[in-house]
N, C-alpha and C positions, 0 to 999 in steps of 0.2 A: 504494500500500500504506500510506497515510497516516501516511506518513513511520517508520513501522517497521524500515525498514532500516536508519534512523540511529542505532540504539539496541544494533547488534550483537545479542548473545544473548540480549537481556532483549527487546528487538525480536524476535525468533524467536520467542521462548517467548510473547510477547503473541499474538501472530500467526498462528501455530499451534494455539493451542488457539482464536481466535475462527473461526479458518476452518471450525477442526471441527462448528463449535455451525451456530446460524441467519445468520450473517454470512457473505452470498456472495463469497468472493475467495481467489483462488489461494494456498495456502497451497506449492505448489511453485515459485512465481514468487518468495515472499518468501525459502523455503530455499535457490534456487539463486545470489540475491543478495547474499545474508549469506555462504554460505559462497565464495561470487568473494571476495568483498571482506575474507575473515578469512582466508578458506585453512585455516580450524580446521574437518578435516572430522569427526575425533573430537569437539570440542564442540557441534558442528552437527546430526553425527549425535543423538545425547543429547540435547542442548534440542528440536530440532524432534519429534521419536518424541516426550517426554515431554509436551511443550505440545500435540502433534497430539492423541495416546489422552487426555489428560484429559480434552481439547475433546468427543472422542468419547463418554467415560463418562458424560460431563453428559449430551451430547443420549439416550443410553442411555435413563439414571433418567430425563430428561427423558418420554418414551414410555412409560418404564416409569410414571408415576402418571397419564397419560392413560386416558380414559375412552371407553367404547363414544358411548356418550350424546353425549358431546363434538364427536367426529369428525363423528359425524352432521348437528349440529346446528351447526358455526360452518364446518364445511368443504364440506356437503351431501351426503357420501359415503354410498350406499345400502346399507343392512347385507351386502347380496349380495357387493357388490364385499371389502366387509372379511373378508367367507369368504372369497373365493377370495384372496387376501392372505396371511391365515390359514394356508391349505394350504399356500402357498409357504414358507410362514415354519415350517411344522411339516414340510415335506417335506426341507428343505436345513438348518436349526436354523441353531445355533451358529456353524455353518463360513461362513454368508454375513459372518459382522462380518469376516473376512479380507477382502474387497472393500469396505468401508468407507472407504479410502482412495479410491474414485473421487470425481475432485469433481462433488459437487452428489447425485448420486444414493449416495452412500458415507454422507450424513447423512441422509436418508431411511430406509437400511439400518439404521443404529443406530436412529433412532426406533422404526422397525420392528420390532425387536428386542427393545426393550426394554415396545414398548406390546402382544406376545404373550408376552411373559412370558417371555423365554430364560433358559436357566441362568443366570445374574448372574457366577459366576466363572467356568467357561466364554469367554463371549462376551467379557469382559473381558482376558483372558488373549489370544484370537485379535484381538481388537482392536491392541491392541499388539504382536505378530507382524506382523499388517496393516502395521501402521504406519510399523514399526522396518524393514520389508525395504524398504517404498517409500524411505524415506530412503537407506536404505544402496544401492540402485539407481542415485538420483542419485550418491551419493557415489563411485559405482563410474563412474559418465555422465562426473564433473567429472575424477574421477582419467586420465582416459582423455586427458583435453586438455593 
């Protein structure tokens, strides 16, 4: 976790939010480490949720000023496929950024999200519900031991 854990909470909050973006690495590896090692599962809770849905909003807007054109053309995607995308994305809206927290395919969801145009406060809002409950899960995981 390139040395992240070493840094307590300011390490979480780095960590968390790069997980959320295009930077592939467990952002629940780093939270279950920090909060062993602090035992601070109210500050834990707070920094990782706030550093996690930022990391999220970005990749959001990130989606959101993507273009048709684009996709096509640097990822090879056939406009078909981004209909049928589309529908998914218009058939379930807002409510998929709640599963945003999946790793890997959770920031995919946000791009997605953001590059069909979802409601902005909306998906923002379920973001950070997403977020804030996966945390508090762990916290309830750690509290158990």
């Amino acid at each position: 976790m390139f040395g992240l854990e070493n840094l307590g909470l300011i390490g979480l909050f780095i960590g968390t939010f790069l997980a959320a973006t295009i930077f592939p690495f467990s952002s629940d590896a780093l939270y279950l480490a920090i909060l062993a090692a602090t035992g601070n599962t109210a500050g834990c809770l707070i920094v990782g949720t706030l550093g996690n849905w930022l990391g999220s909003v970005l990749t959001y807007w990130i989606g959101w000023i993507g273009k048709w054109e684009w996709i096509e053309k640097w990822f090879k995607v056939k406009p078909e496929t981004l209909q049928k995308q589309k529908k998914k994305i218009d058939r379930y809206g807002v409510w998929l950024a709640l599963i945003c927290w999946i790793p890997v395919i959770g920031d995919m969801v946000a791009i997605a999200l953001g590059f069909y145009k979802t409601r902005p406060f909306w998906t923002i809002v379920l973001l950070l519900v997403g977020k804030f409950a996966r945390f508090l899960v762990w916290n309830m995981v750690y509290g158990l031991f």
